[in-house]
N, CA, C and O atoms as a GROMACS GRO file, in nm:
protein
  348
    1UNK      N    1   0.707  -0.794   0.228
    1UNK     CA    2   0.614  -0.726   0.140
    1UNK      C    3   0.662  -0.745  -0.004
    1UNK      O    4   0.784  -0.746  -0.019
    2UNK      N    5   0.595  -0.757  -0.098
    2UNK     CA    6   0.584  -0.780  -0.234
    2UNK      C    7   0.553  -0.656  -0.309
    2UNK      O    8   0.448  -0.591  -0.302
    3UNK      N    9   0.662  -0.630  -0.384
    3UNK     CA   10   0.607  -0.519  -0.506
    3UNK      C   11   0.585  -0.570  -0.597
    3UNK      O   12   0.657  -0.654  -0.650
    4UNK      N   13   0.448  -0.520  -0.648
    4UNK     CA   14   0.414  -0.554  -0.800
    4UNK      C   15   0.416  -0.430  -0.876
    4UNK      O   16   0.352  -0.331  -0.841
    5UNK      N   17   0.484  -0.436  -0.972
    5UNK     CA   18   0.482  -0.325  -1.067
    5UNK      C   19   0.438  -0.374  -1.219
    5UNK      O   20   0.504  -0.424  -1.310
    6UNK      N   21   0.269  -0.334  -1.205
    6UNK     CA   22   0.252  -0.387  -1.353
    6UNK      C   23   0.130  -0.457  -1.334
    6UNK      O   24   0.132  -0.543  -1.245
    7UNK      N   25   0.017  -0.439  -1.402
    7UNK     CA   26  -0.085  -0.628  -1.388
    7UNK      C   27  -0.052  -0.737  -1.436
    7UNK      O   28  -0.102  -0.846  -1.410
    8UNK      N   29   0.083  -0.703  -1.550
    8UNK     CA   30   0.139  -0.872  -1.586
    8UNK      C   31   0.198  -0.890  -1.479
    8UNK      O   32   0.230  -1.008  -1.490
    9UNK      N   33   0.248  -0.844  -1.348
    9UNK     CA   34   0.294  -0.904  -1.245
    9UNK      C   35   0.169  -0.962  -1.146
    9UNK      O   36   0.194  -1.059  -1.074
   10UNK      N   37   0.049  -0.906  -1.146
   10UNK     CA   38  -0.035  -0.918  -1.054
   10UNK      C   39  -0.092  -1.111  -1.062
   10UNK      O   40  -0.092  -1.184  -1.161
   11UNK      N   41  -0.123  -1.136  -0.957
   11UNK     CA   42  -0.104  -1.307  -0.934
   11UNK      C   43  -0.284  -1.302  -0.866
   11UNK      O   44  -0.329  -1.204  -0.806
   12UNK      N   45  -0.334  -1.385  -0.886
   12UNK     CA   46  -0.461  -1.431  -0.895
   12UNK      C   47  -0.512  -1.473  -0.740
   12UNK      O   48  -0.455  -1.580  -0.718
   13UNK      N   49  -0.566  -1.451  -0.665
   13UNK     CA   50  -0.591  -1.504  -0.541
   13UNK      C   51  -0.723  -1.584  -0.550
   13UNK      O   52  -0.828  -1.520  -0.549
   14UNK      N   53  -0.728  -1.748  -0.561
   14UNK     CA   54  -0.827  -1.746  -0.587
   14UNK      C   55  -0.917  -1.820  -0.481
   14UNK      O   56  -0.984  -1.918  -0.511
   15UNK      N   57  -0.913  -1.760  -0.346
   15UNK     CA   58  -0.960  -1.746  -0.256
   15UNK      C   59  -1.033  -1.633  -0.223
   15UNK      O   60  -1.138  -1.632  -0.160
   16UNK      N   61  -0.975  -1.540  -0.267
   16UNK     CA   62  -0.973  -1.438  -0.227
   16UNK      C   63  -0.866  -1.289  -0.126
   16UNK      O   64  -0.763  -1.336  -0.080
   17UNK      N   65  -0.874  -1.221  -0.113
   17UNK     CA   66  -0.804  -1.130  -0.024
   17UNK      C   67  -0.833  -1.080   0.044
   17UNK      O   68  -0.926  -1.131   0.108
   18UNK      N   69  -0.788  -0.958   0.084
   18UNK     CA   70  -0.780  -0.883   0.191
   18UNK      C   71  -0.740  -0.743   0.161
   18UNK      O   72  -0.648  -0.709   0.236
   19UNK      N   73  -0.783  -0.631   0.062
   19UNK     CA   74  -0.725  -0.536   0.011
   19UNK      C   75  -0.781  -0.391   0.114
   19UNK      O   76  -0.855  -0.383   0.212
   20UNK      N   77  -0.698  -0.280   0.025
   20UNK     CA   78  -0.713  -0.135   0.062
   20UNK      C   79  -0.643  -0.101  -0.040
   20UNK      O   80  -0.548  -0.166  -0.084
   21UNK      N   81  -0.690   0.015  -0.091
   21UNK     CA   82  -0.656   0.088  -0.195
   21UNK      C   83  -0.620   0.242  -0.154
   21UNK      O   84  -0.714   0.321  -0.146
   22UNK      N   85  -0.497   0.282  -0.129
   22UNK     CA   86  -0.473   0.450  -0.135
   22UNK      C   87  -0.343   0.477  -0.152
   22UNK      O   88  -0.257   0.390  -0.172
   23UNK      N   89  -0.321   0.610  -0.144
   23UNK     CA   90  -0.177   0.634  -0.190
   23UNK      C   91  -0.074   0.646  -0.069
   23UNK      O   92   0.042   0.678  -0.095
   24UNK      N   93  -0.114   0.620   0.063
   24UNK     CA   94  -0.036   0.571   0.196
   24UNK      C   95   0.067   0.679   0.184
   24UNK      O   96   0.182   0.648   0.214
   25UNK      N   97   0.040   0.821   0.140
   25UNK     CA   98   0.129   0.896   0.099
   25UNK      C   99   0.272   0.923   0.182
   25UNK      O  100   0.382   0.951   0.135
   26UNK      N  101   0.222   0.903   0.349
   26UNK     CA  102   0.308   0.943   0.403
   26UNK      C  103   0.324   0.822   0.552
   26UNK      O  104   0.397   0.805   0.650
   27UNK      N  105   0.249   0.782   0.510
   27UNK     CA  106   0.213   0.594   0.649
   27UNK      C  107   0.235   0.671   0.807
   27UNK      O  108   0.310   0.649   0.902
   28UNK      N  109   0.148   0.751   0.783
   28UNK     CA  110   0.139   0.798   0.904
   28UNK      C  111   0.032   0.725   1.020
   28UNK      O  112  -0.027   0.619   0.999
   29UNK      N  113   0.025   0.788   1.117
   29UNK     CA  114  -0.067   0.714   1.272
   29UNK      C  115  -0.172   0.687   1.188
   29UNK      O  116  -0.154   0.567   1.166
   30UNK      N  117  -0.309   0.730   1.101
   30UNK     CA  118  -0.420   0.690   1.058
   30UNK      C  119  -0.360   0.538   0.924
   30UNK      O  120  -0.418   0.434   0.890
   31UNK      N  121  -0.229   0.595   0.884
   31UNK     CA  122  -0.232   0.475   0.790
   31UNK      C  123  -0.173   0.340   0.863
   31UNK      O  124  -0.205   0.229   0.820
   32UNK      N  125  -0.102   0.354   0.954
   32UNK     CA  126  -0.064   0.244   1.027
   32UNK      C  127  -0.208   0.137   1.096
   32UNK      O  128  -0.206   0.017   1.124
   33UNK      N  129  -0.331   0.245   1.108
   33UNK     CA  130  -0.428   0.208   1.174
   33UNK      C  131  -0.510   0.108   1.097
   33UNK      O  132  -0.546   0.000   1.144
   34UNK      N  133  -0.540   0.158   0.959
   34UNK     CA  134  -0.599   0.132   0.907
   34UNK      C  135  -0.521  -0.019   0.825
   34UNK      O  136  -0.585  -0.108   0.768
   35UNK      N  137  -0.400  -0.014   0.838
   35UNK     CA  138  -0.302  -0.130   0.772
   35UNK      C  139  -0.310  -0.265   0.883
   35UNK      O  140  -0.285  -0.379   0.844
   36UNK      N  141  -0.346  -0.238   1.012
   36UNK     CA  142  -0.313  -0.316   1.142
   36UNK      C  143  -0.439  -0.386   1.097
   36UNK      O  144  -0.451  -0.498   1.047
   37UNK      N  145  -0.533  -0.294   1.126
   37UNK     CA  146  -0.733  -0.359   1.105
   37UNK      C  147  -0.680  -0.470   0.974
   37UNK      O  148  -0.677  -0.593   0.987
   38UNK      N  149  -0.652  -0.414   0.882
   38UNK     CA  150  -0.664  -0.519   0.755
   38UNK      C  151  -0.558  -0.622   0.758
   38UNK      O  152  -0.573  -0.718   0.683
   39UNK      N  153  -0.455  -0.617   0.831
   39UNK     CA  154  -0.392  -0.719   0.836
   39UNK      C  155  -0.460  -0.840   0.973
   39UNK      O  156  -0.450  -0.962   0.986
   40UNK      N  157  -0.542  -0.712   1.074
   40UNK     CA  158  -0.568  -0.849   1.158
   40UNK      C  159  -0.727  -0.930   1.118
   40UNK      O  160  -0.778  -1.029   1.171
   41UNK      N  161  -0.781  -0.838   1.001
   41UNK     CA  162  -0.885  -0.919   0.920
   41UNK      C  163  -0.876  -1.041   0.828
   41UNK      O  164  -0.951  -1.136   0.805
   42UNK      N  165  -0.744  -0.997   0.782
   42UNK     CA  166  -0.698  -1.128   0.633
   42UNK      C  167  -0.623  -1.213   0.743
   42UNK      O  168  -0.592  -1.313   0.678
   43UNK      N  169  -0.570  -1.236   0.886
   43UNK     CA  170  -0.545  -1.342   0.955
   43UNK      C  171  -0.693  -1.381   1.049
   43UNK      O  172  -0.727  -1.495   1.082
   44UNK      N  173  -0.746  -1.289   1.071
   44UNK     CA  174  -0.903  -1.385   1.116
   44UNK      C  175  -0.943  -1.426   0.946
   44UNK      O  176  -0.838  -1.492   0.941
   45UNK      N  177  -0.966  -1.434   0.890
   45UNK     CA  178  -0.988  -1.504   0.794
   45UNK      C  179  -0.935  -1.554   0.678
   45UNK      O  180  -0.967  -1.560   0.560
   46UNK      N  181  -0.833  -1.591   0.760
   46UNK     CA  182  -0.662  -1.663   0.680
   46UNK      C  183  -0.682  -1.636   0.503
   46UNK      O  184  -0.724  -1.719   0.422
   47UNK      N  185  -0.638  -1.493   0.472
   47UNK     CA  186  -0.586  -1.461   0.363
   47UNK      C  187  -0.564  -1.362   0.358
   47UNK      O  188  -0.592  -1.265   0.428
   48UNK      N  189  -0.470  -1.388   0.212
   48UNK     CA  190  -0.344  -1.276   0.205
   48UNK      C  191  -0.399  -1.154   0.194
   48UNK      O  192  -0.507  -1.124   0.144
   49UNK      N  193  -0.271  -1.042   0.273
   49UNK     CA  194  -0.351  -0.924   0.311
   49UNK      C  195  -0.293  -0.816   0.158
   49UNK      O  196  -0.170  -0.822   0.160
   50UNK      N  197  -0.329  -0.745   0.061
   50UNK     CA  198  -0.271  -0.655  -0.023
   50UNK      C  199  -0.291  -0.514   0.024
   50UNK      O  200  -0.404  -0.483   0.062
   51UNK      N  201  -0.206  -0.434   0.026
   51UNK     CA  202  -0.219  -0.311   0.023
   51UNK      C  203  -0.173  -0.244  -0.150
   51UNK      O  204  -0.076  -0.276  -0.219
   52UNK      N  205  -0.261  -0.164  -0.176
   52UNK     CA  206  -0.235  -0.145  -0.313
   52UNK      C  207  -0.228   0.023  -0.328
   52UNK      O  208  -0.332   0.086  -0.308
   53UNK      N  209  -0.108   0.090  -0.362
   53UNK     CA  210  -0.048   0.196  -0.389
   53UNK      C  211  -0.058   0.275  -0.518
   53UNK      O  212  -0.134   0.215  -0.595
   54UNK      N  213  -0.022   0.362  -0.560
   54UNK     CA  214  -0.059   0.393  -0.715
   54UNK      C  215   0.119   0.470  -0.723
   54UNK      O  216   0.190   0.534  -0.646
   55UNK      N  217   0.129   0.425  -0.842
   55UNK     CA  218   0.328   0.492  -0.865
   55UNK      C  219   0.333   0.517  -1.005
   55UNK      O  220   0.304   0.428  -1.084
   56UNK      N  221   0.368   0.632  -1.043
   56UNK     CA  222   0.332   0.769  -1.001
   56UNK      C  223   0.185   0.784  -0.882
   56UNK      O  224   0.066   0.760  -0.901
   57UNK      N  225   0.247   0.826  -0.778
   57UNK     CA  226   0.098   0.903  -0.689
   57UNK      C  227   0.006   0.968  -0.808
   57UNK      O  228   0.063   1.015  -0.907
   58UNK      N  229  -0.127   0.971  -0.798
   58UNK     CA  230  -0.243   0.986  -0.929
   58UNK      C  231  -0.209   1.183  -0.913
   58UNK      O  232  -0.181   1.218  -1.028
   59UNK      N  233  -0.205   1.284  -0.838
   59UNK     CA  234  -0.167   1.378  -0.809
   59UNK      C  235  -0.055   1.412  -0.906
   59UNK      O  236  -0.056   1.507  -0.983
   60UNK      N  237   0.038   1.326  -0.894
   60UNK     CA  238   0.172   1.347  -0.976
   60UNK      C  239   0.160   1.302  -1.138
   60UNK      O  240   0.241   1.345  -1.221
   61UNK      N  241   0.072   1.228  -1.167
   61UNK     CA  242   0.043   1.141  -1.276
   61UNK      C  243  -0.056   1.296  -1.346
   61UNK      O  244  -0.035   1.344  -1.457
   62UNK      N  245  -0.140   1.337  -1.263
   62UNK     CA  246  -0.265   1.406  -1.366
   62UNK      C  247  -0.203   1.569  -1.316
   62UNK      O  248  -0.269   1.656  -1.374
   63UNK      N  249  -0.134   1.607  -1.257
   63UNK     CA  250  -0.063   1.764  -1.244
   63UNK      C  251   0.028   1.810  -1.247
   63UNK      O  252   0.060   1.924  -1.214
   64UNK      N  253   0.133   1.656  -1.322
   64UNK     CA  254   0.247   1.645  -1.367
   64UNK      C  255   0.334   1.763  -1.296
   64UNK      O  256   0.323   1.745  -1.175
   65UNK      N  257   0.426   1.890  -1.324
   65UNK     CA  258   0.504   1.950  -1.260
   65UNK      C  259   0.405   2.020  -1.138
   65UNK      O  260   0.467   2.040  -1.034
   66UNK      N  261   0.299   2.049  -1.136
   66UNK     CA  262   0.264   2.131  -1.052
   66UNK      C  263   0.172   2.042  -0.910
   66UNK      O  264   0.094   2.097  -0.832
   67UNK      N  265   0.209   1.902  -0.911
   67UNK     CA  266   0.217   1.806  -0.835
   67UNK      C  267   0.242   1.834  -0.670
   67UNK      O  268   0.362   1.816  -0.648
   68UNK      N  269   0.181   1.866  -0.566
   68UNK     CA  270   0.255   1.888  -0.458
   68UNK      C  271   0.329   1.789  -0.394
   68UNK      O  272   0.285   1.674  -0.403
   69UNK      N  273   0.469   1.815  -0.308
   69UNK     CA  274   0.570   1.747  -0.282
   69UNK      C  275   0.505   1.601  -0.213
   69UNK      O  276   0.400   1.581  -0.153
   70UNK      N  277   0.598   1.525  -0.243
   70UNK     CA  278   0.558   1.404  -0.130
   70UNK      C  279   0.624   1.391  -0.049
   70UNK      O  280   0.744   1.419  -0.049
   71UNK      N  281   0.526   1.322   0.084
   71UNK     CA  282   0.598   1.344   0.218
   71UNK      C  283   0.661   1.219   0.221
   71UNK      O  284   0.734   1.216   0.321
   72UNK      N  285   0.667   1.116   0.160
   72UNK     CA  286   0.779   0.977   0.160
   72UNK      C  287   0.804   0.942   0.007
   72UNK      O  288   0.736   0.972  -0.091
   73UNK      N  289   0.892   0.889   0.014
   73UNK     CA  290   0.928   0.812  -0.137
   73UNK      C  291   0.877   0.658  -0.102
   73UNK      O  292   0.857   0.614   0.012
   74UNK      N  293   0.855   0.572  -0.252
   74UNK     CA  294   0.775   0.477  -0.231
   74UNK      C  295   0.919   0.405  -0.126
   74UNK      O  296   0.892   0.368  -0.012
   75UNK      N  297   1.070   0.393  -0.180
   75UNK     CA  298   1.169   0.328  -0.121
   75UNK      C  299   1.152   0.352   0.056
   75UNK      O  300   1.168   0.262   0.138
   76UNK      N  301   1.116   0.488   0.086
   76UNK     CA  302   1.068   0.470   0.201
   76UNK      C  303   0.978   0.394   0.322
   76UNK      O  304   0.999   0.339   0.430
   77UNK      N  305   0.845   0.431   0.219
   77UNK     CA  306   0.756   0.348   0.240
   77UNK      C  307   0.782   0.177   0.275
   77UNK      O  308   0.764   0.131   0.388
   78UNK      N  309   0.806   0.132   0.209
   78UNK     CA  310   0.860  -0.003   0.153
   78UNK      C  311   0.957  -0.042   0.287
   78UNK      O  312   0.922  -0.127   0.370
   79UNK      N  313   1.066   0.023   0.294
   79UNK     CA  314   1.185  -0.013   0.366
   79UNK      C  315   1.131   0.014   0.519
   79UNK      O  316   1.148  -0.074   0.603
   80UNK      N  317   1.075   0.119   0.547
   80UNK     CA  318   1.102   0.222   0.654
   80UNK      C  319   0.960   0.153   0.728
   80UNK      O  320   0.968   0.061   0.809
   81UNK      N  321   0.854   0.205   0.690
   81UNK     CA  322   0.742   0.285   0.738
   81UNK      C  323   0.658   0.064   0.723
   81UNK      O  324   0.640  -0.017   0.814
   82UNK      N  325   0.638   0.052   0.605
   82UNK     CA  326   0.568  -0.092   0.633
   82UNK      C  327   0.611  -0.159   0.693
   82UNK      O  328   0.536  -0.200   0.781
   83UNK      N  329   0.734  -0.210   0.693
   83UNK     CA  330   0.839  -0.277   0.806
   83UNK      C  331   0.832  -0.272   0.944
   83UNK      O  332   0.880  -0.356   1.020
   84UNK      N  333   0.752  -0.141   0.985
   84UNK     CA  334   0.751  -0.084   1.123
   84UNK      C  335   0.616  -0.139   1.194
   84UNK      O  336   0.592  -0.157   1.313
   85UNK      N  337   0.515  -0.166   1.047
   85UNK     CA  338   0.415  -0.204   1.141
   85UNK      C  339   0.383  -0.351   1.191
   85UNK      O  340   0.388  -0.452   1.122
   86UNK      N  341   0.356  -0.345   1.300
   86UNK     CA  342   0.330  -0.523   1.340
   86UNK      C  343   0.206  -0.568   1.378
   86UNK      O  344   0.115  -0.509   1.437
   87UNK      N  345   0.215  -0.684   1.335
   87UNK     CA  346   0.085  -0.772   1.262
   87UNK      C  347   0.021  -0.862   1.371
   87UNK      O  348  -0.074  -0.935   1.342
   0.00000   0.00000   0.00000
């Protein structure tokens, strides 16, 4: 998996993709579900699959201290929880 931090990092697909957009807050059973479908869509139609995150979570970004806790850190996410799912 690839982190992009930034749109000067973001790279051009010019085929096209395979996206989802949410904050995967905690990659639980519905987010694993929904990550499997889109990864076995962008291999039926051979391209790259993105999952796209928001960091700061938008929660934490617009309610700054009064933000409720998160149930993973992105290092989690990343290491732990995407790693786990298979494609």
């Amino acid at each position: 998996m690839q982190i992009i931090r930034g749109l000067s990092q973001l790279q051009t697909f010019s085929k096209g993709c395979v996206l989802t957009i949410g904050n995967f807050d905690g990659v639980h059973l519905g987010h694993r579900e929904v990550i499997k479908k889109l990864v076995a869509r962008g291999n039926a139609l051979n391209l790259p699959v993105v999952i796209m995150i928001f960091e700061p979570q938008p929660l934490e970004y617009f309610l700054k201290d009064n933000e409720p806790p998160r149930l993973m850190r992105l290092r989690e996410k990343k290491v732990i929880e995407f790693a786990k799912i298979t494609y």
